[in-house]
Structures are given as C-alpha cells and as structure tokens.
PyMOL CGO cylinders between C-alpha atoms (Angstrom):
from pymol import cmd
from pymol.cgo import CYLINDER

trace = [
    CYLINDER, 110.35, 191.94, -129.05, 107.26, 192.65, -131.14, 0.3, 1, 1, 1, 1, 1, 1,
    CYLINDER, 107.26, 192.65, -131.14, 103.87, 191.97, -132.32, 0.3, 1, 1, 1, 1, 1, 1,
    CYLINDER, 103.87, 191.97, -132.32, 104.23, 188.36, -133.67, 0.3, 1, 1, 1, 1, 1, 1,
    CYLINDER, 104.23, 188.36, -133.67, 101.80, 189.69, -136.68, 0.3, 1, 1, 1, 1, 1, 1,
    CYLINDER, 101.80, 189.69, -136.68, 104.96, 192.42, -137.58, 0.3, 1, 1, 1, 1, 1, 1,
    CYLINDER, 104.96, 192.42, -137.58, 107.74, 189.90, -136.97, 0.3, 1, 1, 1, 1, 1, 1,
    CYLINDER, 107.74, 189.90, -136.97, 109.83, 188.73, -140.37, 0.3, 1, 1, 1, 1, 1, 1,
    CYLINDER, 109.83, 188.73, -140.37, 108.62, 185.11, -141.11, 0.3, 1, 1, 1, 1, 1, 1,
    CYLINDER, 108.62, 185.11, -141.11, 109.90, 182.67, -143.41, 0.3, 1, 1, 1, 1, 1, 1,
    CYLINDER, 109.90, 182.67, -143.41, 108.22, 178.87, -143.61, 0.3, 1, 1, 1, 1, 1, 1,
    CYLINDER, 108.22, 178.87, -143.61, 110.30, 176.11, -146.00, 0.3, 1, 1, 1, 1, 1, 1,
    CYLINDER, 110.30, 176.11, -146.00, 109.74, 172.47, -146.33, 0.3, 1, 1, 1, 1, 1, 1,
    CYLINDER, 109.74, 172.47, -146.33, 111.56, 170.19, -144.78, 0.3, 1, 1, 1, 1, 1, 1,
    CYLINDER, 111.56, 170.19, -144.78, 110.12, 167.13, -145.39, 0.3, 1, 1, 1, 1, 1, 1,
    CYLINDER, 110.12, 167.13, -145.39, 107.91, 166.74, -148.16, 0.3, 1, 1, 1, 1, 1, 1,
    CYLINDER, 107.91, 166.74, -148.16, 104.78, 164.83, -148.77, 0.3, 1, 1, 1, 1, 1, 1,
    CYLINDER, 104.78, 164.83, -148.77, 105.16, 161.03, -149.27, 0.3, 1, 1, 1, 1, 1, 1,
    CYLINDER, 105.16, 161.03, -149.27, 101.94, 160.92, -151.23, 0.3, 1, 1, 1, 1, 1, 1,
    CYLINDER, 101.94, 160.92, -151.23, 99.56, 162.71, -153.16, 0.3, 1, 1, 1, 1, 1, 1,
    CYLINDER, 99.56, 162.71, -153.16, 95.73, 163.29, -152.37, 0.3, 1, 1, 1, 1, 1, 1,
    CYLINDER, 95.73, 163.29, -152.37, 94.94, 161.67, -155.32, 0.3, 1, 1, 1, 1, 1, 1,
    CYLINDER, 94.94, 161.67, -155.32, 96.28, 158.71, -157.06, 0.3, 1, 1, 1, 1, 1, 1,
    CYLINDER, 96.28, 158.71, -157.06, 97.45, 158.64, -160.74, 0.3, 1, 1, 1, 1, 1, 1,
    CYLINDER, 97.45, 158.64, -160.74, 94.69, 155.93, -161.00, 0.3, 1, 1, 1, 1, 1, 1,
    CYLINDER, 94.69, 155.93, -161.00, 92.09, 158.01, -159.29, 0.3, 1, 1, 1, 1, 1, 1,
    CYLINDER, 92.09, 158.01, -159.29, 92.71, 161.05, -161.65, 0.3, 1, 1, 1, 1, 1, 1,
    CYLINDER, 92.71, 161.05, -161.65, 93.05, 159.29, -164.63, 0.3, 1, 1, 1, 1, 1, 1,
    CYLINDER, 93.05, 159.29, -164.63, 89.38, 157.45, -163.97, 0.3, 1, 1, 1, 1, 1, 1,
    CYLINDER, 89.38, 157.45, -163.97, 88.09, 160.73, -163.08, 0.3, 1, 1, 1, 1, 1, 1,
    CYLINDER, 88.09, 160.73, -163.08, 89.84, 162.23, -166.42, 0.3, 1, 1, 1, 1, 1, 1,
    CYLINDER, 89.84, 162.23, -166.42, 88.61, 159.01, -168.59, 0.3, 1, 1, 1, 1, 1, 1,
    CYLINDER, 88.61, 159.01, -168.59, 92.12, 157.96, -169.62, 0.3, 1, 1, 1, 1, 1, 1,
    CYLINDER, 92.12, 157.96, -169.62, 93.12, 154.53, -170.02, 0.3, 1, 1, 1, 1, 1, 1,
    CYLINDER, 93.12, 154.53, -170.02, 96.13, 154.44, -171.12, 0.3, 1, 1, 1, 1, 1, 1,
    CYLINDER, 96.13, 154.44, -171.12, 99.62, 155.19, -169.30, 0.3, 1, 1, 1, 1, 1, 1,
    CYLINDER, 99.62, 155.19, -169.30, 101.01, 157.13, -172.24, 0.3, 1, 1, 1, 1, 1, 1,
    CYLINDER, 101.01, 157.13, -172.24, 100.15, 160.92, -170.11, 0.3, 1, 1, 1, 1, 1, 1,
    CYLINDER, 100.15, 160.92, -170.11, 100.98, 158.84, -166.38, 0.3, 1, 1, 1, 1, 1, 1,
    CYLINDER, 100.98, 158.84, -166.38, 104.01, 161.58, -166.19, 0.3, 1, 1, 1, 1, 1, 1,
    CYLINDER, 104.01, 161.58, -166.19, 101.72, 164.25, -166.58, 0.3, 1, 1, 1, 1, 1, 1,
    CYLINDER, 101.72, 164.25, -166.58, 98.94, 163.41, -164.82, 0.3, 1, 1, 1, 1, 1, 1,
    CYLINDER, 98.94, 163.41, -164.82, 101.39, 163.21, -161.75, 0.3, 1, 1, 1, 1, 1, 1,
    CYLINDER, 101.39, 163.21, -161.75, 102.98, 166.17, -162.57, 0.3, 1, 1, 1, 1, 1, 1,
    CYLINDER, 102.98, 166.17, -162.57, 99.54, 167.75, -162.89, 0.3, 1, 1, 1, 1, 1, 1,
    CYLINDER, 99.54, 167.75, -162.89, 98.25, 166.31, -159.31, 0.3, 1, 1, 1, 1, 1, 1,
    CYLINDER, 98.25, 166.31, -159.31, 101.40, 167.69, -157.48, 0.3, 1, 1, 1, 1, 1, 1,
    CYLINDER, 101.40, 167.69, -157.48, 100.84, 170.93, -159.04, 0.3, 1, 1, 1, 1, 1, 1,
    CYLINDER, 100.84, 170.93, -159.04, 97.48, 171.48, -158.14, 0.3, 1, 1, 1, 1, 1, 1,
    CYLINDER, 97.48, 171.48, -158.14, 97.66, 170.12, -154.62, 0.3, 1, 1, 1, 1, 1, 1,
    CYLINDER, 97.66, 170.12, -154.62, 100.44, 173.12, -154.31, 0.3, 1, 1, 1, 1, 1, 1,
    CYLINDER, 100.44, 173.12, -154.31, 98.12, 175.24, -155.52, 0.3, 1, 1, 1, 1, 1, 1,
    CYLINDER, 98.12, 175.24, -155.52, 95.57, 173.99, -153.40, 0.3, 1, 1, 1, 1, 1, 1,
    CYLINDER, 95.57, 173.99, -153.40, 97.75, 174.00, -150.46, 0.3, 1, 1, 1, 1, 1, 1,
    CYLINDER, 97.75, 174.00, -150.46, 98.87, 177.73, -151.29, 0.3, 1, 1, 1, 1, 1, 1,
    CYLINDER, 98.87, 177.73, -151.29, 95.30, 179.26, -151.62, 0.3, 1, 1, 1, 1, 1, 1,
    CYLINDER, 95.30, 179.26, -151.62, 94.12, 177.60, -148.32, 0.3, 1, 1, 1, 1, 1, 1,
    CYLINDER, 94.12, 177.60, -148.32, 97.10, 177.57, -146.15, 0.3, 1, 1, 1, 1, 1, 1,
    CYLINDER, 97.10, 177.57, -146.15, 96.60, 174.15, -145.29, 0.3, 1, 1, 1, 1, 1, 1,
    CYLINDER, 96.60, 174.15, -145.29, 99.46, 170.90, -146.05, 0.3, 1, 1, 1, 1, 1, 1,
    CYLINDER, 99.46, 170.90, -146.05, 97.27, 168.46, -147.51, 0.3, 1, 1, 1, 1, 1, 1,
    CYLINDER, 97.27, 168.46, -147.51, 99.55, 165.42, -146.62, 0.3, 1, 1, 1, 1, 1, 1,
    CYLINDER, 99.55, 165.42, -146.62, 101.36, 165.12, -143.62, 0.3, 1, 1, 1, 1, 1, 1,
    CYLINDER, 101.36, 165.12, -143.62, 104.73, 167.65, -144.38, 0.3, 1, 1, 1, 1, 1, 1,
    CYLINDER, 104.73, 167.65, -144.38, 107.31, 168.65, -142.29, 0.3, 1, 1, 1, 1, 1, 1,
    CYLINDER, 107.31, 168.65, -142.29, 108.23, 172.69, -142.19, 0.3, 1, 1, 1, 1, 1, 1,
    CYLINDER, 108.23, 172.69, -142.19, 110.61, 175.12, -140.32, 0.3, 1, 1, 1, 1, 1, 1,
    CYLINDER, 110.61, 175.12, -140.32, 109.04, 178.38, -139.27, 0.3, 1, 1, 1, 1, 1, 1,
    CYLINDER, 109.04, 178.38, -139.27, 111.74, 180.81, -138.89, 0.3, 1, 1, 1, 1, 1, 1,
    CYLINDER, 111.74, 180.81, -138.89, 112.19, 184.62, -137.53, 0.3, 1, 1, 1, 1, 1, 1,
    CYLINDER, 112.19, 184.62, -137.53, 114.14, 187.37, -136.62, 0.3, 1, 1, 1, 1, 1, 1,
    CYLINDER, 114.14, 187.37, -136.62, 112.85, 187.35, -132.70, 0.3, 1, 1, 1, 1, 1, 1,
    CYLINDER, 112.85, 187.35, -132.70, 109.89, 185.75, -130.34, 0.3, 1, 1, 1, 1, 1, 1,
    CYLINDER, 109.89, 185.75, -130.34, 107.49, 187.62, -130.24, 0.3, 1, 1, 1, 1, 1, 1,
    CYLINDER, 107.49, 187.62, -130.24, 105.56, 190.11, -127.33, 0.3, 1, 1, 1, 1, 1, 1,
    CYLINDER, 105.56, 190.11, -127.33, 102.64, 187.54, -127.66, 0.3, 1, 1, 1, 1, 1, 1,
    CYLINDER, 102.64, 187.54, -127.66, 102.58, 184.82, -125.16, 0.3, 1, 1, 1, 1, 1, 1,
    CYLINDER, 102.58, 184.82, -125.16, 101.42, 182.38, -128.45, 0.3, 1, 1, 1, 1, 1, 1,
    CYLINDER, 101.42, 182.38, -128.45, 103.13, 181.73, -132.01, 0.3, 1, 1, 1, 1, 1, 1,
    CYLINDER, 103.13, 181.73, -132.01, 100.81, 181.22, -134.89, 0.3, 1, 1, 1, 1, 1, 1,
    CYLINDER, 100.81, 181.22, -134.89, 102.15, 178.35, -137.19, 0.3, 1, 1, 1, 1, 1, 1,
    CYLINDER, 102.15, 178.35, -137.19, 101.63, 179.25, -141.27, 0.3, 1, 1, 1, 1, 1, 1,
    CYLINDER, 101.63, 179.25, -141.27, 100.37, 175.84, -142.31, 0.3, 1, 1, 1, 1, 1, 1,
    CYLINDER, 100.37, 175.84, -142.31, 97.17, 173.99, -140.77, 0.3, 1, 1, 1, 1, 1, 1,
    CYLINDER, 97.17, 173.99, -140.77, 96.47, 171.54, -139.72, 0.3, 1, 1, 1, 1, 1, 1,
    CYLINDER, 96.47, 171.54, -139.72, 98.92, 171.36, -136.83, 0.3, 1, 1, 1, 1, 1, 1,
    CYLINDER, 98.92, 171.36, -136.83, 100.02, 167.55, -136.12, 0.3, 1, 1, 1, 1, 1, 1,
    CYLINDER, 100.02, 167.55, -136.12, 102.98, 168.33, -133.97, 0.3, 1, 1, 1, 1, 1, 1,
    CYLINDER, 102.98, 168.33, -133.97, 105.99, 170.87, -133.11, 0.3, 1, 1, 1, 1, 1, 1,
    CYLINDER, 105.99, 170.87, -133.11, 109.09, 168.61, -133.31, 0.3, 1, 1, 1, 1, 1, 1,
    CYLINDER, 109.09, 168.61, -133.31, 111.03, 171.82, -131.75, 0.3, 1, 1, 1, 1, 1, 1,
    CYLINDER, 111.03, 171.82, -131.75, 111.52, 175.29, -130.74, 0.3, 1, 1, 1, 1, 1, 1,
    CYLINDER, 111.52, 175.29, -130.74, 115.02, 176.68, -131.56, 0.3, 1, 1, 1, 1, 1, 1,
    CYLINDER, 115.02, 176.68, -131.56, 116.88, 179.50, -130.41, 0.3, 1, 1, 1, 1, 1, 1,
    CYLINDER, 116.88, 179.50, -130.41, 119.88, 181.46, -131.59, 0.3, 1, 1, 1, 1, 1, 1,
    CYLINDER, 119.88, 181.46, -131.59, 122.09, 183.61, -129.37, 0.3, 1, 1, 1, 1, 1, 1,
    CYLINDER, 122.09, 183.61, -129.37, 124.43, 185.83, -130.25, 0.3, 1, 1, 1, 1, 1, 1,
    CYLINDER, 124.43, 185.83, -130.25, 127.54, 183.80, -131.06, 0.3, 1, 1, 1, 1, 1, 1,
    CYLINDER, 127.54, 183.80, -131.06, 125.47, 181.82, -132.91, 0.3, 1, 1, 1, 1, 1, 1,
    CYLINDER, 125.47, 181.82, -132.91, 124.98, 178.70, -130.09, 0.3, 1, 1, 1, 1, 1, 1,
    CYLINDER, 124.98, 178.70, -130.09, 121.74, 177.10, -130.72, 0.3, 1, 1, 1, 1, 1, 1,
    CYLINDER, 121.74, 177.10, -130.72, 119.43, 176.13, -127.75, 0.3, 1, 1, 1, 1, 1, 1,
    CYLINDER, 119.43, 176.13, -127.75, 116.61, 173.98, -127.88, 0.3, 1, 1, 1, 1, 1, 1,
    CYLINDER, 116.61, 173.98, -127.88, 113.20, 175.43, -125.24, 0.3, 1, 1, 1, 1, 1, 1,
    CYLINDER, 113.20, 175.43, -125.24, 112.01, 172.23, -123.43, 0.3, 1, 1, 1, 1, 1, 1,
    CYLINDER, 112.01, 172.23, -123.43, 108.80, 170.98, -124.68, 0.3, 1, 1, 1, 1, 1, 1,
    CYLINDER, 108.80, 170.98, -124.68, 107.72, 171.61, -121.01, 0.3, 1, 1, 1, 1, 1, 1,
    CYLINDER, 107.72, 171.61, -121.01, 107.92, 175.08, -121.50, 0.3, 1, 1, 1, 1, 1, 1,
    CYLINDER, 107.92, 175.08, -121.50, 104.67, 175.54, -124.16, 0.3, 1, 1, 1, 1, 1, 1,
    CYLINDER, 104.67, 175.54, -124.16, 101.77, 173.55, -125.13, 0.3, 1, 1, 1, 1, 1, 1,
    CYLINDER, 101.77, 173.55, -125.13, 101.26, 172.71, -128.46, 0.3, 1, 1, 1, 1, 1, 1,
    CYLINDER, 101.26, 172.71, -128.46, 97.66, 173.89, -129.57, 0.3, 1, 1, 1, 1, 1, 1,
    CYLINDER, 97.66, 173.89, -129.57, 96.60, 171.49, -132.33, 0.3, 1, 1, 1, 1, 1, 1,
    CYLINDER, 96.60, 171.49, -132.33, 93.59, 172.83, -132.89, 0.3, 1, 1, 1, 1, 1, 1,
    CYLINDER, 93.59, 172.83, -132.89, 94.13, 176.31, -133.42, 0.3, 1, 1, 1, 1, 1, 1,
    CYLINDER, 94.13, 176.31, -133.42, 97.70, 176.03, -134.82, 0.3, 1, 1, 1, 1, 1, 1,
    CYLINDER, 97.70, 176.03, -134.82, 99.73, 177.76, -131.80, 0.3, 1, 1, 1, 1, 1, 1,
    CYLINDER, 99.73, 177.76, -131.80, 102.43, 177.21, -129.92, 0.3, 1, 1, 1, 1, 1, 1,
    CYLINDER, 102.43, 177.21, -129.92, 101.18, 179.00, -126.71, 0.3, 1, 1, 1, 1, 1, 1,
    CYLINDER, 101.18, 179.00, -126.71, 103.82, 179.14, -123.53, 0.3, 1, 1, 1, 1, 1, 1,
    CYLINDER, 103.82, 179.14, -123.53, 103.22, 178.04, -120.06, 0.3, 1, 1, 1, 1, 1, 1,
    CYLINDER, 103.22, 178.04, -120.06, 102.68, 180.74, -117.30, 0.3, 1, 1, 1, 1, 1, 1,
    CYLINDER, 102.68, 180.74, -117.30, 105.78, 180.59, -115.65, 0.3, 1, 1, 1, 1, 1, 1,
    CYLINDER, 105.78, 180.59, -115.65, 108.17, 180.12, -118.80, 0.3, 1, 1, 1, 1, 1, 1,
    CYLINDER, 108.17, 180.12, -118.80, 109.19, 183.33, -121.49, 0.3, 1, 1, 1, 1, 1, 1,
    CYLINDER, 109.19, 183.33, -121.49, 110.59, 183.25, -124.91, 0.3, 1, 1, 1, 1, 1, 1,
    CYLINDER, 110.59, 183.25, -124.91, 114.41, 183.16, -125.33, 0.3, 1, 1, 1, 1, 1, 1,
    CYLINDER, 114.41, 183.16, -125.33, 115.81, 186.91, -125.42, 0.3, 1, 1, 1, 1, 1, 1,
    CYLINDER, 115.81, 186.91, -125.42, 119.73, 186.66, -125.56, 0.3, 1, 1, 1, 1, 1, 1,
    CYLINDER, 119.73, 186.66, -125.56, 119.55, 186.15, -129.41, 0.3, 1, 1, 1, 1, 1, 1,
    CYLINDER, 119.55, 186.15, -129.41, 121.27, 187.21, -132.59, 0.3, 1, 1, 1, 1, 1, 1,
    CYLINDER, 121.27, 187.21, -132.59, 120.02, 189.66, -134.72, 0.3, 1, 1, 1, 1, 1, 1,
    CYLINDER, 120.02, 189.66, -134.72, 118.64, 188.02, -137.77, 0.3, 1, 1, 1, 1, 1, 1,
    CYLINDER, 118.64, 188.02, -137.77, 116.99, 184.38, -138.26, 0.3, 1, 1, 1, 1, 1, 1,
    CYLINDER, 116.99, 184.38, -138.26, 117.16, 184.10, -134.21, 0.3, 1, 1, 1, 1, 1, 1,
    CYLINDER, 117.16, 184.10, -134.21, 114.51, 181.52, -133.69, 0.3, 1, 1, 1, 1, 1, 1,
    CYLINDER, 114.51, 181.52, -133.69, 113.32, 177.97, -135.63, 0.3, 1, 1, 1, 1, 1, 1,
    CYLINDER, 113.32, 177.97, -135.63, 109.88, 176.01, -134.74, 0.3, 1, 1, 1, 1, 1, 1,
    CYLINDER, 109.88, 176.01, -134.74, 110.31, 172.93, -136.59, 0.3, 1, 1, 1, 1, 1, 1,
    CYLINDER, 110.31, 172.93, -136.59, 106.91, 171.41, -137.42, 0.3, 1, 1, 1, 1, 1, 1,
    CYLINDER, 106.91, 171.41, -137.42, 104.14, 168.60, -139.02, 0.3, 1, 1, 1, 1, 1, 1,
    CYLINDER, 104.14, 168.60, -139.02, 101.22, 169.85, -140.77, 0.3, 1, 1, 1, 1, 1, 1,
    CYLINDER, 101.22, 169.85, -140.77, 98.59, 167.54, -142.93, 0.3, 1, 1, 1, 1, 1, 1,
    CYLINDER, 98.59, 167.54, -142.93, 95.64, 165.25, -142.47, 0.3, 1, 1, 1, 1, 1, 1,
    CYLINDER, 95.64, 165.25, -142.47, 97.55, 162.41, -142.97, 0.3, 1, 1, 1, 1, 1, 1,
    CYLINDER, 97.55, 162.41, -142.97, 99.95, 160.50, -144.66, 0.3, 1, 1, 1, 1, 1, 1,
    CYLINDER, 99.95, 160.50, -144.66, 97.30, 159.61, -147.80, 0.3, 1, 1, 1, 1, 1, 1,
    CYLINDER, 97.30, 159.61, -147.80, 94.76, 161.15, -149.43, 0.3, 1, 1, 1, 1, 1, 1,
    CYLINDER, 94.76, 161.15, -149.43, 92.32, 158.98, -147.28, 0.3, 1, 1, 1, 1, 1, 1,
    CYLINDER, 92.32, 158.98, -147.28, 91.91, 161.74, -144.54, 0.3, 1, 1, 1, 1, 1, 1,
    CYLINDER, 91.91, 161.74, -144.54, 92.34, 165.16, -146.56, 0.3, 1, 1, 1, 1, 1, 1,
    CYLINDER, 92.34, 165.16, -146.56, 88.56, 166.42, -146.48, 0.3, 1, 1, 1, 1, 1, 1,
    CYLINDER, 88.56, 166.42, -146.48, 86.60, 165.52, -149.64, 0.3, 1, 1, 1, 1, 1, 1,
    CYLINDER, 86.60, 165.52, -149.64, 85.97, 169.00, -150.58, 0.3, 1, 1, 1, 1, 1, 1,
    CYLINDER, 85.97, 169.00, -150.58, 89.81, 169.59, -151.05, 0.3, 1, 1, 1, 1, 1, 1,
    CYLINDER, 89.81, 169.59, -151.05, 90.33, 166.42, -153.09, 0.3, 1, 1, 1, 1, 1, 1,
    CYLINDER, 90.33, 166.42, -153.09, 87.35, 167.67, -155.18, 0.3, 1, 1, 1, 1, 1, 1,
    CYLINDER, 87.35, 167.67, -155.18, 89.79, 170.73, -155.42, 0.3, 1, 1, 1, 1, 1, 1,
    CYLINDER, 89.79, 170.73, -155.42, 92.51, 168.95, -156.60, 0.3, 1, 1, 1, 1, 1, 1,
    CYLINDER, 92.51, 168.95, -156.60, 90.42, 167.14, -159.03, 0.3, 1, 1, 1, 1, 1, 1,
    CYLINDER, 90.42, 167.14, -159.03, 89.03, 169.94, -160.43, 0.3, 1, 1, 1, 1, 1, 1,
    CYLINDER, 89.03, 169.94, -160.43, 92.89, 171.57, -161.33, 0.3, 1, 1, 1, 1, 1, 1,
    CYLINDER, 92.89, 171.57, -161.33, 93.77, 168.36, -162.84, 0.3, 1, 1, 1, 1, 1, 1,
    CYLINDER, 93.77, 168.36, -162.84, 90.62, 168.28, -164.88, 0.3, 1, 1, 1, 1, 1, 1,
    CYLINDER, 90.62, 168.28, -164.88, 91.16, 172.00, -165.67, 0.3, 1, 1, 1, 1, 1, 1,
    CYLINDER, 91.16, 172.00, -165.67, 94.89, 172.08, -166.59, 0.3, 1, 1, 1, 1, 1, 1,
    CYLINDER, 94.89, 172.08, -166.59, 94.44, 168.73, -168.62, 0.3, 1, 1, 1, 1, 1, 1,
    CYLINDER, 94.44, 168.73, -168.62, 91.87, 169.73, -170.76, 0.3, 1, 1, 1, 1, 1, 1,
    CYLINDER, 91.87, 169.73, -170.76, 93.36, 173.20, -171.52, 0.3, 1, 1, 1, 1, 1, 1,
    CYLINDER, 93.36, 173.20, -171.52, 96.95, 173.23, -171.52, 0.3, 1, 1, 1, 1, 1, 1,
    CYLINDER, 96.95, 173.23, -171.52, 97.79, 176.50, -172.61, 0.3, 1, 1, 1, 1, 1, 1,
    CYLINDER, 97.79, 176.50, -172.61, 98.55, 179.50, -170.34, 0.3, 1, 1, 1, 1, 1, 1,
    CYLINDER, 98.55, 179.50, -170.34, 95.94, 181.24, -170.81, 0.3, 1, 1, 1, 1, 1, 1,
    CYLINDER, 95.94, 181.24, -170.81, 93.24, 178.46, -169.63, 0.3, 1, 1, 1, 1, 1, 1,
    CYLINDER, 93.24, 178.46, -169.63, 95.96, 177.06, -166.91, 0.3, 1, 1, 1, 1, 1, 1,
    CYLINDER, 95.96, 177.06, -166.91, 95.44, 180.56, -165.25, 0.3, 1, 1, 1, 1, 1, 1,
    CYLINDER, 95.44, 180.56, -165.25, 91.90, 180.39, -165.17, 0.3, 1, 1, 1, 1, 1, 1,
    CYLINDER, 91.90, 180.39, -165.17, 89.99, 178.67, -162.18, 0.3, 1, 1, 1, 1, 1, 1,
    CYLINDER, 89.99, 178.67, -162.18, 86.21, 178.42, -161.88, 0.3, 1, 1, 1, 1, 1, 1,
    CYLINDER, 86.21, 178.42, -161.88, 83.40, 179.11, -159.05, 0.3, 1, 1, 1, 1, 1, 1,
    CYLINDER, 83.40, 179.11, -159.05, 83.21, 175.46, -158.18, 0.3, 1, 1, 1, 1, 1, 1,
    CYLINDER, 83.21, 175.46, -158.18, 86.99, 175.33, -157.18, 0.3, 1, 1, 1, 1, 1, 1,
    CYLINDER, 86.99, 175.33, -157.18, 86.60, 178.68, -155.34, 0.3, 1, 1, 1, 1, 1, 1,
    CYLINDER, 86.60, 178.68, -155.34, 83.44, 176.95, -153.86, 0.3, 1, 1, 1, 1, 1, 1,
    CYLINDER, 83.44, 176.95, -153.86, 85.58, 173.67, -152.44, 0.3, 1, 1, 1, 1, 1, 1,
    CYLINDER, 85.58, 173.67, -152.44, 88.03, 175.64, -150.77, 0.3, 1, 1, 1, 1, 1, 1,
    CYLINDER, 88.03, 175.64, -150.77, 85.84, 178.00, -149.83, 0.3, 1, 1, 1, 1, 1, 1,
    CYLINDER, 85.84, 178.00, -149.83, 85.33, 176.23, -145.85, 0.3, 1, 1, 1, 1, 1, 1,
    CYLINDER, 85.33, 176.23, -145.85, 89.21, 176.53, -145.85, 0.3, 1, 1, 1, 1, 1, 1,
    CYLINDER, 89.21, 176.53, -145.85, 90.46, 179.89, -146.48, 0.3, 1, 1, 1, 1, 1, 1,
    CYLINDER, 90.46, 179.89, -146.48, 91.19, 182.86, -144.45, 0.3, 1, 1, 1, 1, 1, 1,
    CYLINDER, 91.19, 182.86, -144.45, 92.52, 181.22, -141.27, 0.3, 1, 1, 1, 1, 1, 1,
    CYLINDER, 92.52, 181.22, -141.27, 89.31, 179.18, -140.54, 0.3, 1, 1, 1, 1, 1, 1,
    CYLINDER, 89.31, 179.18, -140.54, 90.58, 176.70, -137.89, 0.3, 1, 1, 1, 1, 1, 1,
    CYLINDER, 90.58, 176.70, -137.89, 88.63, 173.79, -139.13, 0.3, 1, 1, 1, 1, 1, 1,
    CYLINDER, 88.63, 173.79, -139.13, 88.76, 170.09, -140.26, 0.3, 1, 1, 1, 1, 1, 1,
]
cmd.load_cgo(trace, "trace")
C-alpha cells in the first residue's frame, strides 16, 4: 500500500446533474434578453460555466454521481473523495486478482460528510488480495442539491458572472479571461476548504 496522496486516482461521472444552478430564465433576466432566439446558448453557456465553476473549486454544484477509482487502498486509515460536498458513498469496490469484484460492507467505514472521507472502523482494513491496476472503486454523490436552490449564493454569482462574461465577449480571447470578482466568489471555496 501507499500514501493515499501518491496513489493513481481517476474520478468520472456517473450520473450527471439533472439541473443547472441557474435557470435559462434566471440568466437571461440577469443578461437582459427577452427573446428565446439565444435559449440554446444561454444553456450551453450555463453548463459551461458551472463546469468551470465546478473545476476551479472542486465542488459538484448539483447533486452528481462519480466513481473514484485507484490502483490500491491506501496506508491511511481514511480516503479523501475529489468532489465536495459529500452526500453519500453508494459503495466501496474491490478487485482481486482474477478480476472478482467484492463489495466492503458499509459496516466496515463511516462515511464523513463533512470532511469528504471515507474513514474505516477500528477493527476493519482495506482489501489487499487485489489486481494490479484499477483495483478499487468508491462510487459516490456530491452536490448541494438537486436545484440551484441550495448551491451557496456566492457560486451562483459565479456562474452568473461566466455567463455574463462569455456572452458579452464571445471570442477566445475574452472567453479566456476571468475577472477579480469571479476569483472573489469562489474564493471561500477553493483549496480544499471543507465548507458550506
């Protein structure tokens, strides 16, 4: 085994939002559009930028399901998850050696919402009999929600101010560019910070 912070990682969607943070309506009375002729983009434009959001803050915005997967457990009695905030762990999947998957009983770890861990229980260990590459799954639900009613206001301002952004400069060059007040809403929810 090894340090969990060493250990090959790989996160994918598995289920992906239902919803946005923002509606189309929303955006387009916050963009002063009222017409439906740019509804298409606008969308597109909302989906992008809660991505983007979601990327620079590590955070699901709306309630997503992910598999976490790795080439061994770790040394560390806890597993970080990669996406905050943690709503539940669905499973914990091992693979051994001739490729048999085995399923660790929920009874075996607690799921630590609040700081995003799996952490196990003193008298249960990781899996060891496993194969060599992609040996272990944690299938899991991060997001505040199913809508946009519970993602905190200063990431919805976030999202707002991408759409805004990207809509009013299209090209490349000003689609690249994001200003202080953006950096300033996500600035709560960066780096790990395990709140709201």
């Amino acid at each position: 085994m090894a340090k969990w912070a060493d250990i090959l990682q790989d996160v994918v969607e598995v289920t992906a939002p239902s919803a946005e943070p923002i509606t189309t309506t929303e955006a387009k009375q916050f963009l002063r559009v009222d017409h439906a002729t740019q509804d298409d983009l606008i969308d597109d434009l909302i989906a992008a930028a809660r991505q983007r959001v979601e990327a620079d803050t590590g955070r699901s915005l709306i309630t997503t399901t992910w598999d976490l997967s790795f080439d061994t457990f770790p040394d560390e009695r806890a597993i970080v998850l990669p996406r905050l905030p943690l709503a539940s762990v669905t499973s914990v999947t091992s693979y051994d050696a001739d490729d048999t998957a085995a399923t660790l009983s929920s009874s075996d770890y607690l799921v630590d919402t609040a700081q995003g861990r799996i952490a196990l229980n003193d008298d249960a260990d990781w899996p060891t009999d496993l194969r060599a590459h992609n040996s272990g799954v944690v299938r899991f639900v991060a997001g505040y929600g199913a809508s946009g009613a519970n993602v905190p206001q200063p990431l919805r301002l976030a999202v707002y101010q991408l759409v805004t952004h990207w809509f009013e400069q299209p090209d490349l060059a000003g689609a690249m560019q994001v200003d202080a007040a953006y950096a300033g809403h996500l600035a709560p929810y960066r780096g790990g910070q395990r709140i709201g």
